[in-house]
Backbone as a printed PyTorch tensor [residue, N CA C, xyz], in Angstrom:
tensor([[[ 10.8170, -16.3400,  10.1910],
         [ 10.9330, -16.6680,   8.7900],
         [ 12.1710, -15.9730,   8.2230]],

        [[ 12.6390, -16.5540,   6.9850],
         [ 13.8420, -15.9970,   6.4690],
         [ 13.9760, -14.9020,   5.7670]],

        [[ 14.3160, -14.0930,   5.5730],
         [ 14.6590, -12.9480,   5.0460],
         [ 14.1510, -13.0070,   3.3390]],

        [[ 14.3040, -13.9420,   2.8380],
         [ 13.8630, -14.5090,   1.4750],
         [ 12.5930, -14.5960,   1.0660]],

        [[ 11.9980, -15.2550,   2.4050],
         [ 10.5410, -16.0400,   2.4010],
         [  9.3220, -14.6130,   2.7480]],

        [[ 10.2470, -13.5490,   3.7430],
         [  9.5660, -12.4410,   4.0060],
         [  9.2930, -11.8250,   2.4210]],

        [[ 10.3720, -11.5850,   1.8360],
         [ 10.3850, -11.4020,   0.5180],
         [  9.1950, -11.7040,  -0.2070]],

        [[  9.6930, -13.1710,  -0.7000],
         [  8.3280, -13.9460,  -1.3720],
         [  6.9720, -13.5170,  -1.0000]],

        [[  6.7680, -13.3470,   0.4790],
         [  5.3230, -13.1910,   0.9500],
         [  5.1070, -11.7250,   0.4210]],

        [[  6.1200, -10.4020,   0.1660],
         [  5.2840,  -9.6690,   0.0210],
         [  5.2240,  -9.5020,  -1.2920]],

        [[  6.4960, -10.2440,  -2.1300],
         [  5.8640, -10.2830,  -3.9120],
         [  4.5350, -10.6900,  -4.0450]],

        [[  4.3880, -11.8980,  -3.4910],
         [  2.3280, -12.2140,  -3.3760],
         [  1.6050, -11.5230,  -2.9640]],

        [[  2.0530, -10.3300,  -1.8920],
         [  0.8030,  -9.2590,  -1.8870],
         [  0.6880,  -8.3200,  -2.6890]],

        [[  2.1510,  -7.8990,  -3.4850],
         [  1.7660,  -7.5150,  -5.0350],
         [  1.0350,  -8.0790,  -6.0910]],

        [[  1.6350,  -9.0170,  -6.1030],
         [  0.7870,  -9.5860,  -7.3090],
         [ -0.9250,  -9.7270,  -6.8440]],

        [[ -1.4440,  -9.9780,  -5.7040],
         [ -2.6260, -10.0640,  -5.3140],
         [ -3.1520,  -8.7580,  -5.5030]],

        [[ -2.8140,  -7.3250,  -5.2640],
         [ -3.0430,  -6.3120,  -5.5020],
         [ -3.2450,  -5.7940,  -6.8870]],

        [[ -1.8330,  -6.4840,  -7.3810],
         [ -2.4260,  -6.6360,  -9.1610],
         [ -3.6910,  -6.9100,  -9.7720]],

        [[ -3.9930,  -8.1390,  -9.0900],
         [ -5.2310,  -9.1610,  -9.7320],
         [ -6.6010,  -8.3420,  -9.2000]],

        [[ -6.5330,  -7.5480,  -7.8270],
         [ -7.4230,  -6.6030,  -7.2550],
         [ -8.1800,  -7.6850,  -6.1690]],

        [[ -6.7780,  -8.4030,  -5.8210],
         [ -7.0710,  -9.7050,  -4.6810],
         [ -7.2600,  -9.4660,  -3.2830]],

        [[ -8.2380,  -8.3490,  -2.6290],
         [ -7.9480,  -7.9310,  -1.4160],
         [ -7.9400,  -9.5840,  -0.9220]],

        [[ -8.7280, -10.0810,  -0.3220],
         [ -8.9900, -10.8260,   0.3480],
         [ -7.4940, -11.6020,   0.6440]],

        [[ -7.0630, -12.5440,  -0.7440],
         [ -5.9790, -12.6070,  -0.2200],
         [ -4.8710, -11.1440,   0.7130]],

        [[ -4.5510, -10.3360,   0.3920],
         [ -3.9420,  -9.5690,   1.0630],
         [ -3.9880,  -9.5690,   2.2710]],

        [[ -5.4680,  -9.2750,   2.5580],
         [ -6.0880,  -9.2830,   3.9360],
         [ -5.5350, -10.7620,   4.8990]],

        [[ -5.4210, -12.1630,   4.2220],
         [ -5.0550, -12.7210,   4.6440],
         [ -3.3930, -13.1330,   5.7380]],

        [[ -2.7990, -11.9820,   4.7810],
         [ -1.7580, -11.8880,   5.2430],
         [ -1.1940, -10.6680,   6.3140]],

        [[ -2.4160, -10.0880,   6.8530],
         [ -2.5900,  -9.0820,   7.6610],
         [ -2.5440,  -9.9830,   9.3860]],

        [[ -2.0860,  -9.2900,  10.0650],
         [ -1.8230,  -9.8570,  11.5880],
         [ -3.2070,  -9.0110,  12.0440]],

        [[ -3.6420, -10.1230,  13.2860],
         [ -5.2930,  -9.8010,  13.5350],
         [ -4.6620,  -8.3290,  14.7400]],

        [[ -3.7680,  -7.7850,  15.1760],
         [ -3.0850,  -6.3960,  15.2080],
         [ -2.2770,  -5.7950,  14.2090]],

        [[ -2.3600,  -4.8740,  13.4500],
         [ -1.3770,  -4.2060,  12.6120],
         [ -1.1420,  -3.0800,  12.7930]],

        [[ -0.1710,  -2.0990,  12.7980],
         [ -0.0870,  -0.8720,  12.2490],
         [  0.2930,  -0.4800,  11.2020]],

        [[ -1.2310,  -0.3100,  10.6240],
         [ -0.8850,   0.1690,   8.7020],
         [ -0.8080,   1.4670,   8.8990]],

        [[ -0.0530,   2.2710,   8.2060],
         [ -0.3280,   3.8920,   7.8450],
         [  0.0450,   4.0670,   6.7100]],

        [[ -0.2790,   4.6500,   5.5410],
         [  0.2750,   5.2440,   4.1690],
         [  0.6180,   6.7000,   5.3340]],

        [[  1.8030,   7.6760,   4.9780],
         [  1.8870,   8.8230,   4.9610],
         [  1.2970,   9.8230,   4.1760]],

        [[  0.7430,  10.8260,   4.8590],
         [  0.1560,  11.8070,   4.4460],
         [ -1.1380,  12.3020,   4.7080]],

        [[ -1.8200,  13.5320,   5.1710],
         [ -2.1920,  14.1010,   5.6910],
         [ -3.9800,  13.3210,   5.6690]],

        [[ -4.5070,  12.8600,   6.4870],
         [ -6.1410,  12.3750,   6.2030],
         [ -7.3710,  13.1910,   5.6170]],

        [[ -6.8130,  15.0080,   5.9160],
         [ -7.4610,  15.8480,   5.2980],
         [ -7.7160,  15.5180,   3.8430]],

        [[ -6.2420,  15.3350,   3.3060],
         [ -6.3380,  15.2890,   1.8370],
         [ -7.1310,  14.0620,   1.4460]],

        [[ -7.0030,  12.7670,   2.1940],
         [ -7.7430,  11.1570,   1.6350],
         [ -7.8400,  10.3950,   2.8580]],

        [[ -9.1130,   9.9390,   2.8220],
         [ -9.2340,   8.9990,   3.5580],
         [ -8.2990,   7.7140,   4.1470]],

        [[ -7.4570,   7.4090,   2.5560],
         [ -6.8230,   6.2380,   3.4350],
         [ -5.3490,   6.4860,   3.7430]],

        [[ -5.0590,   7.7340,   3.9830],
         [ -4.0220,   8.0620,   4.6630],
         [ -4.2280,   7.9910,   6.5240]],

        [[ -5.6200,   7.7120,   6.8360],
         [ -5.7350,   7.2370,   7.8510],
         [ -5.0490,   6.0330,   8.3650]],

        [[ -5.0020,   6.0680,   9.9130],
         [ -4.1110,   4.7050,  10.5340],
         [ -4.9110,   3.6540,  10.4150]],

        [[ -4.7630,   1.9430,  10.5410],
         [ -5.5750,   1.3640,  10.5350],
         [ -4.9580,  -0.0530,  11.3250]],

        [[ -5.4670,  -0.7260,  12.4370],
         [ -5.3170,  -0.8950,  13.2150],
         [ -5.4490,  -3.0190,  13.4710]],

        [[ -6.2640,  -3.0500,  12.2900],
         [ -6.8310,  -4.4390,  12.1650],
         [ -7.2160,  -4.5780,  11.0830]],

        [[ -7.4680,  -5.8390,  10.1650],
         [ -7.4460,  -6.6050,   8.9580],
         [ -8.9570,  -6.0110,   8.7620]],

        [[ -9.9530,  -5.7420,   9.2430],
         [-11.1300,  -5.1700,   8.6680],
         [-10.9100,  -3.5580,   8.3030]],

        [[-10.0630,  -3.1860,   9.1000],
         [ -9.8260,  -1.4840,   9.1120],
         [ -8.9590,  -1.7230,   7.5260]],

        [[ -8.0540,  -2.5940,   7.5980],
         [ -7.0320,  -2.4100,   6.2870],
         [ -8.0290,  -2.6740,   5.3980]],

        [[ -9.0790,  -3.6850,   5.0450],
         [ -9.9890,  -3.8920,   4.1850],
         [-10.8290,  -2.5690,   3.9980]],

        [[-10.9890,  -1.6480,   4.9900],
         [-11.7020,  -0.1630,   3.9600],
         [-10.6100,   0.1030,   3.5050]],

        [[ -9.4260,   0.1610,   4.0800],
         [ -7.9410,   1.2770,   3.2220],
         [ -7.9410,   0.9250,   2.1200]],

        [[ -8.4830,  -0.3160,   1.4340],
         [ -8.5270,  -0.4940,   0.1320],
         [ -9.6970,  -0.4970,  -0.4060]],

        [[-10.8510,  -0.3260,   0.0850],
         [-11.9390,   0.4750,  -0.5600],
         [-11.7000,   2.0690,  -0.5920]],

        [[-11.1530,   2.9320,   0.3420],
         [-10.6340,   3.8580,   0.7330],
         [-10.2980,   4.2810,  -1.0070]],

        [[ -9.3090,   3.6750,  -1.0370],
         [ -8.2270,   3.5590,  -1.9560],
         [ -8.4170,   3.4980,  -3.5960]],

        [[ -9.1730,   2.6080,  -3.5320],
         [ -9.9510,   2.2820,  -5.2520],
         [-11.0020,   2.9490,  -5.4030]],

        [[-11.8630,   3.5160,  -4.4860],
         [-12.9710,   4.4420,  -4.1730],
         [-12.3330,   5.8070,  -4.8530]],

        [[-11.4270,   6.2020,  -4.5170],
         [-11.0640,   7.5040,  -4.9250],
         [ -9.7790,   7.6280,  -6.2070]],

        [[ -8.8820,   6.3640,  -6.4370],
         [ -8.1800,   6.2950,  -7.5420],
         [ -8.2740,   5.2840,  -8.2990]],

        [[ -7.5790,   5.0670,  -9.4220],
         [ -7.7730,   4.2720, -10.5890],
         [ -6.4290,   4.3760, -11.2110]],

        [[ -5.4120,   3.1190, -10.7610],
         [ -4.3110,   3.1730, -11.1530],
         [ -3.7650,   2.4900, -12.5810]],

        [[ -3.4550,   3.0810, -13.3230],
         [ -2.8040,   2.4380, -14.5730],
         [ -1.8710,   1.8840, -14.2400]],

        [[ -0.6870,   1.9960, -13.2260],
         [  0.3850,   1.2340, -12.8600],
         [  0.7160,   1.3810, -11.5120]],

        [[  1.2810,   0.3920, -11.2460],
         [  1.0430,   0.7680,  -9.9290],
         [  2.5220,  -0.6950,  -9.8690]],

        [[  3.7180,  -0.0680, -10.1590],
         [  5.0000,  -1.4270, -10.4440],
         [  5.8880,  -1.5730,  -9.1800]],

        [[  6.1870,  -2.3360,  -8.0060],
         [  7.5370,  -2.2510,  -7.4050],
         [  8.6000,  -2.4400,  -8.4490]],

        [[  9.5770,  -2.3440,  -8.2180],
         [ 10.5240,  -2.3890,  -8.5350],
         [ 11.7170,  -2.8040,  -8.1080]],

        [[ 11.7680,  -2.5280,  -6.6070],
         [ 13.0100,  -3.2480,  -6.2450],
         [ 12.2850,  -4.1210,  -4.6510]],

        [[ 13.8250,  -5.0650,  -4.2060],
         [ 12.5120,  -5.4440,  -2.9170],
         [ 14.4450,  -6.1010,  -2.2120]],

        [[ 13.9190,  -5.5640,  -1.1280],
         [ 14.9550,  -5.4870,   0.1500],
         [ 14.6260,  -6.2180,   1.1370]],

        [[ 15.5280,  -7.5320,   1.8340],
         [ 14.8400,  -7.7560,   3.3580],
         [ 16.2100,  -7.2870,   3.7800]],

        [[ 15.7530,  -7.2800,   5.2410],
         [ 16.9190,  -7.2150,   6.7800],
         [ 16.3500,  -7.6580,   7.5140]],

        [[ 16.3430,  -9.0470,   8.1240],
         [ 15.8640,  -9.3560,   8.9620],
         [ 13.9420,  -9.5540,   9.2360]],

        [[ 13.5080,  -8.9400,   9.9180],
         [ 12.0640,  -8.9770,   9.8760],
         [ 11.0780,  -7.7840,   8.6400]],

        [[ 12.3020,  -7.2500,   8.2970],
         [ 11.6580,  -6.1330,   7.3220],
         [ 12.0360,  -6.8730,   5.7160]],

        [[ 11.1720,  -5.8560,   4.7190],
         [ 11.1340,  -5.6620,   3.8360],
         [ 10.7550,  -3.9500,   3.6940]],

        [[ 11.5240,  -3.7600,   2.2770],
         [ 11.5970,  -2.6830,   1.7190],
         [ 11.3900,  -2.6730,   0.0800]],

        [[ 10.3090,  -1.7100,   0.1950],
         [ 10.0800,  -2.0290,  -1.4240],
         [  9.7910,  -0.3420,  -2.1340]],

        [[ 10.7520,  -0.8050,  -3.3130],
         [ 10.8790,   0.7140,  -4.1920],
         [ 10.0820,   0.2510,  -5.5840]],

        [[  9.1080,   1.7650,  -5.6240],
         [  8.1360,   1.4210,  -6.8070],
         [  8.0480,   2.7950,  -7.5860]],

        [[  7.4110,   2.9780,  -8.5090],
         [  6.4270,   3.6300,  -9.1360],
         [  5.2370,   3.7410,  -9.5680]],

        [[  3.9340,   4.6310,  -9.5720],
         [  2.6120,   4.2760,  -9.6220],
         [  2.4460,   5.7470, -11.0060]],

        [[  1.1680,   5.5350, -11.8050],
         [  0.2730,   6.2900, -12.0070],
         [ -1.0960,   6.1820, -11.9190]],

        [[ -1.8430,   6.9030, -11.6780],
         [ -3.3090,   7.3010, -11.2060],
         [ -4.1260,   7.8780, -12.4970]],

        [[ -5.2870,   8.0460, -11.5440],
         [ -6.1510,   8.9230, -12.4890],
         [ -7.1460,   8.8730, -11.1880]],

        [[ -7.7690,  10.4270, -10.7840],
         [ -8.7180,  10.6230,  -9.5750],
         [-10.5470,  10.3030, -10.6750]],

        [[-10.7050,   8.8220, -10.1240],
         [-12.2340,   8.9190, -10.4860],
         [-13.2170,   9.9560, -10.4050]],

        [[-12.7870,  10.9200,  -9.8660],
         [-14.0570,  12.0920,  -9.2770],
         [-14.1030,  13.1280, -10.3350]],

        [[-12.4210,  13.4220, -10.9380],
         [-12.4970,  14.4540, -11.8570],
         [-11.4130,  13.7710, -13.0500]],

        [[-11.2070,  12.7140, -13.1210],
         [-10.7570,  12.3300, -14.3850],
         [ -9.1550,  12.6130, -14.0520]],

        [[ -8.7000,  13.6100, -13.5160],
         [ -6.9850,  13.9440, -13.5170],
         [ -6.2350,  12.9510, -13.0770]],

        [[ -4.9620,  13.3840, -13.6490],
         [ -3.7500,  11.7930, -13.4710],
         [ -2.5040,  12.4000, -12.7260]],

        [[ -1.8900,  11.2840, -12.0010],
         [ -0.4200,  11.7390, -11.7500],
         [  0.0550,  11.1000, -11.8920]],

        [[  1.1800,  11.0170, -11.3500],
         [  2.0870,   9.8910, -11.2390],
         [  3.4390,  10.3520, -10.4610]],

        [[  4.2100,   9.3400,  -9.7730],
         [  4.9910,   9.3690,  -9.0510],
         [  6.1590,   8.1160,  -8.7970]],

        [[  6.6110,   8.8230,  -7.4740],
         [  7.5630,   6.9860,  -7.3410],
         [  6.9830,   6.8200,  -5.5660]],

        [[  7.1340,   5.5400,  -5.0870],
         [  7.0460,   5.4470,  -3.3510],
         [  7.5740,   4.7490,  -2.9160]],

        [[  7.7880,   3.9060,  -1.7460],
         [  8.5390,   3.4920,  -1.0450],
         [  7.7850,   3.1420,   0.2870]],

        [[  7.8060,   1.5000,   0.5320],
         [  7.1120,   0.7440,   1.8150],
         [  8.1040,   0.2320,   2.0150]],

        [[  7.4240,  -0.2670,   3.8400],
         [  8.7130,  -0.8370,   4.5940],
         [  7.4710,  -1.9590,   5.4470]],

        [[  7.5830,  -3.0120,   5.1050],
         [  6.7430,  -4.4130,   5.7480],
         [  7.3490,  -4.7370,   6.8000]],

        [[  7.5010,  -5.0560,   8.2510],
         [  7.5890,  -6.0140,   9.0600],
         [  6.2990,  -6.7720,   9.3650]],

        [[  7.4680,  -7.8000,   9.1740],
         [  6.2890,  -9.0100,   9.0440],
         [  6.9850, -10.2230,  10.7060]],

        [[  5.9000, -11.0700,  10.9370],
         [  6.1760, -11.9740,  12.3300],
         [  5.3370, -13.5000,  11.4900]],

        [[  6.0040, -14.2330,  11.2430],
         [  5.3760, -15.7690,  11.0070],
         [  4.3880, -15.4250,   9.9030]],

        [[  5.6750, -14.4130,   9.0620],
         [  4.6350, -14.6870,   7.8110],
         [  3.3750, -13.9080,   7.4970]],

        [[  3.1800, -12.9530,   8.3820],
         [  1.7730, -11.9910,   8.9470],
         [  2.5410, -10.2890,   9.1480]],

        [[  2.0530,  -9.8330,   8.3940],
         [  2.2220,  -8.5510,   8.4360],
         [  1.5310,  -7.3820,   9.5310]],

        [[  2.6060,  -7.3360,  10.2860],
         [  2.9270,  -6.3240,  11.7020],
         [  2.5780,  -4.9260,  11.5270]],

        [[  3.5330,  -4.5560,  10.6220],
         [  3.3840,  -3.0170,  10.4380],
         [  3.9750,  -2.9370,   9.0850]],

        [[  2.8670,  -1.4340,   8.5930],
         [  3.3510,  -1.1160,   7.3750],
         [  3.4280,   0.3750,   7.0020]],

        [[  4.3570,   0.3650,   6.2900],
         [  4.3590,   2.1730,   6.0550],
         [  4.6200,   2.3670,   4.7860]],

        [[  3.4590,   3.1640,   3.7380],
         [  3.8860,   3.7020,   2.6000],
         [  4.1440,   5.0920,   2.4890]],

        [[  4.8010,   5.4080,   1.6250],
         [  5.7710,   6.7160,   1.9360],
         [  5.6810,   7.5100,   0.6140]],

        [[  4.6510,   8.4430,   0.2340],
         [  4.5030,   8.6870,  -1.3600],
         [  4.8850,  10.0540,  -1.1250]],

        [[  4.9580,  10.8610,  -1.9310],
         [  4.5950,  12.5320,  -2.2790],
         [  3.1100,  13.0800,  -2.0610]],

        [[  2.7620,  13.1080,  -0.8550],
         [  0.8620,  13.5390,  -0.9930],
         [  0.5660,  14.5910,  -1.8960]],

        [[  1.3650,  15.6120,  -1.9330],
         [  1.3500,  16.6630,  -3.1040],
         [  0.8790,  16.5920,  -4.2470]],

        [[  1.2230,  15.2410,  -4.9150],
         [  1.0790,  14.3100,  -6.1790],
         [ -0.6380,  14.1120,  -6.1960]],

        [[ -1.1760,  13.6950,  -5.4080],
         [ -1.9370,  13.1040,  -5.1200],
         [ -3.0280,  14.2280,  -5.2540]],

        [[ -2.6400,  15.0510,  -3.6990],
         [ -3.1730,  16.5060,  -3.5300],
         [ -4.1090,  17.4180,  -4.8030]],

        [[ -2.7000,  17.1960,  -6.0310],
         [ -2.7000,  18.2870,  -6.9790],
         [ -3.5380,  17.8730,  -8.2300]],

        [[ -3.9650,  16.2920,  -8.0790],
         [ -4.8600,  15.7140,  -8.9400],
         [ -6.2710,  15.8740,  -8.5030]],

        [[ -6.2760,  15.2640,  -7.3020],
         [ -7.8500,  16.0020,  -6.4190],
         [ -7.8250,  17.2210,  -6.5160]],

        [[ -7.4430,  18.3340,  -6.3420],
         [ -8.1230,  19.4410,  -6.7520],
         [ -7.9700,  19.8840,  -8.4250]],

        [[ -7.5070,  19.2340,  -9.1640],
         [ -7.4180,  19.8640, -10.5480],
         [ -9.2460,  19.7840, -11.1500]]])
């Protein structure tokens, strides 16, 4: 697929994420993936690896289970070839104790026929860290 179209596909898994569309998302998951967010699993569950479209489906129970994002915006969006690159900013709030952060991050999609291969999000865990324990 074209560098464009990789594009397009992952503006729709934003916007599906917006709407709180796993399913679609999930759709666009390869029945092998390597998902990882960076950062330590001690601190959160879905900093765990995840390996297949049911495993990525807890990373986002994982995920909404423990935060509650007021924003959550890309901002910019890059292909080269089989990749995409996407620059964002998020804020939170930890459901458990009410505290907020906020930050900026940075993913990198390779995608194969339209199906997402591997993914890596790349935040500040610190951010994150310093709201769970407040």
């Amino acid at each position: 697929m074209s560098e464009q179209s990789n594009i397009q596909t992952v503006q729709t898994i934003f916007e599906a994420f917006g709407r709180g569309d796993v399913p679609t998302i999930l759709g666009y998951v390869a029945d092998q993936v390597d998902w990882k967010a960076t950062g330590p699993e001690s601190i959160l569950d879905y900093y765990a690896p995840r390996s297949t479209p049911a495993e990525v489906g807890q990373f986002f129970v994982d995920l909404t289970n423990t935060l509650e994002y007021s924003a959550f915006l890309p901002t910019e969006f890059y292909g080269s070839g089989d990749k995409v690159f996407v620059l964002g900013e998020y804020s939170f709030r930890v459901r458990a104790n009410d505290a907020a952060g906020r930050g900026s991050w940075a993913m990198v999609f390779t995608l194969k026929d339209g199906k997402i291969i591997h993914w890596r999000a790349f935040e500040d865990p610190t951010i994150v860290a310093a709201a769970l324990s407040a």
